[in-house]
N, C-alpha and C positions, 0 to 999 in steps of 0.2 A: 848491047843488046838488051833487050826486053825479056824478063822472062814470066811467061804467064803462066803461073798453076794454073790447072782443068781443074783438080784431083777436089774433089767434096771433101772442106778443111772443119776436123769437128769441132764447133766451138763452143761453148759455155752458155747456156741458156740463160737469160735473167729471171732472177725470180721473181713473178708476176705476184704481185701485191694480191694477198686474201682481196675479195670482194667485199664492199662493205656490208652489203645482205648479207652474208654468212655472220659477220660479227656481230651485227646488230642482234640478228636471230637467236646467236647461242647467249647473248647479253637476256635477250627479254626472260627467252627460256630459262638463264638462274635468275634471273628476276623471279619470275614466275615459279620456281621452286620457292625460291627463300620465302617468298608470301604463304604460298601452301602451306608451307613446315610454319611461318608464325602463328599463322590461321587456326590451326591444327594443333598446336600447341595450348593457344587460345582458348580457344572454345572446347578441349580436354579437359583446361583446369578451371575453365567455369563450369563445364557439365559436371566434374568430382566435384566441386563447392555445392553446386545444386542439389545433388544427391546426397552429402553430408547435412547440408540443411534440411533436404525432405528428413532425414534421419530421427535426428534430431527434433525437428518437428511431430514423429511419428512418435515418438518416445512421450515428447510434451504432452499430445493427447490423450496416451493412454495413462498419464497420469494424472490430467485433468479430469477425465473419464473416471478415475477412481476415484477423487476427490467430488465430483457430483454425485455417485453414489452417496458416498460420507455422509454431502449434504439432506438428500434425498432419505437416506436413514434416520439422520438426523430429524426432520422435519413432520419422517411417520410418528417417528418417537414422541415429539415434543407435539403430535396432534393426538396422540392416545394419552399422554399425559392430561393436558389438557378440556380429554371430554372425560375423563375418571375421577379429575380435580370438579368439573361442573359437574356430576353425580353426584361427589360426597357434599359438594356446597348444599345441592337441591335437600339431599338428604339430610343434612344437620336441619336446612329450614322447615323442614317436612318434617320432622322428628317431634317438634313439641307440639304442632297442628291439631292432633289427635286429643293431648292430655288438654290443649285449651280448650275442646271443642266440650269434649265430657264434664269440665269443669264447668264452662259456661253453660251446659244444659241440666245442669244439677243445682246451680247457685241461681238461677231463673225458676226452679221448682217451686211452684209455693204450697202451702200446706192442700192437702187433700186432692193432691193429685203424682199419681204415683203408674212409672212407666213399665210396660210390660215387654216390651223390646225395640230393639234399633237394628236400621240394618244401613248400612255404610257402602256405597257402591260411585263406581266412577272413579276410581284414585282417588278416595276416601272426601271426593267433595262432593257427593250427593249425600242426604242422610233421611232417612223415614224411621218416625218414633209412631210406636202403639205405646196405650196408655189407658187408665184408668182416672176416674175424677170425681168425686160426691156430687158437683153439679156442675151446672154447663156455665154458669161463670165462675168457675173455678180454670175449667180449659181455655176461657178468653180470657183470663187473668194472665194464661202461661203465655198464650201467645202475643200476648201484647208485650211479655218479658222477652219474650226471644226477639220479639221486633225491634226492641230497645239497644238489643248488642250488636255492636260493632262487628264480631266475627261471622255472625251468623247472617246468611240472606236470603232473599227467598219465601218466606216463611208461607207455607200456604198449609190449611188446615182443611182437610180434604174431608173427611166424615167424624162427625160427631152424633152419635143415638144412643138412646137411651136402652140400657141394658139391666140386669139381674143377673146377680153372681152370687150365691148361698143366699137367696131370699132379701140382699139390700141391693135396694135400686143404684145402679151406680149409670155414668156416662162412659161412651167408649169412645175413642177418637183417633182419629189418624193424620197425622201432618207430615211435611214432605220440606227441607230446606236445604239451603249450598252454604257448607265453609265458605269462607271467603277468605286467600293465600294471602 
């Protein structure tokens, strides 16, 4: 005889193989982590390097900044220097202007003519002399002496007339001439 079980016999199921979209998926997916986290990692410690160098750079400037100051002091200095050293130059060469100019209006003098005043205007290079004279070539005598010097220019003899001073006829005259620097 034959005997046939009815009865629903429980058997053992196979285990049905993962699909492979699931593995693939959870593979890309730590893929795709592990990229993030290098990525991330990456460009953290380039952004701290960046910021380290802005730093560092920000430092640099304010000490270049301070060191253009330096120069910039420096530079006022050494242009005040500079215009105080050309005053005293001008001034030494200006210094003896004055004694040449009186001496060579005194060593041009010649007898019988005698000055009654000067007056010096213009940063001492204009000059107007009064004066007296016994006659009237005695004052073209002068002025042909002052035409002769090198320092003096200019020479123009502006009035010359005839005057009395305690009852002796004398000439009066007025000239007008430039130092020359």
């Amino acid at each position: 005889m034959i005997r046939v079980n009815l009865l629903p016999i429980k058997r053992k199921k196979k285990a049905k193989p993962l699909p492979t979209l699931v593995i693939a998926t959870t593979l890309i997916t730590v893929l795709v982590i592990c990229a993030l986290a290098y990525l991330f990692y990456y460009y953290n410690s380039t952004l701290q390097g960046t910021k380290n160098r802005f730093e560092s750079n920000k430092e640099r400037i304010a000490a270049l900044k301070e060191k253009i100051k330096e120069v910039d002091n420096f530079e006022k200095l050494n242009k005040t220097i500079e215009d105080k050293t050309k005053i005293i130059e001008q001034l030494r060469k200006n210094q003896s202007i004055p004694v040449m100019m009186l001496d060579e209006i005194s060593r041009n003098l010649p007898k019988g003519v005698w000055l009654s005043s000067m007056t010096v205007t213009g940063s001492g290079s204009n000059v107007d002399i009064e004066g007296y004279a016994f006659t009237n070539a005695d004052v073209v005598a002068y002025v042909d002496n002052l035409k002769s010097s090198k320092l003096l220019t200019d020479i123009y003899l502006q009035e010359s007339k005839q005057a009395e001073i305690e009852k002796i006829p004398l000439y009066q005259f007025k000239m007008t001439f430039k130092v020359a620097g």
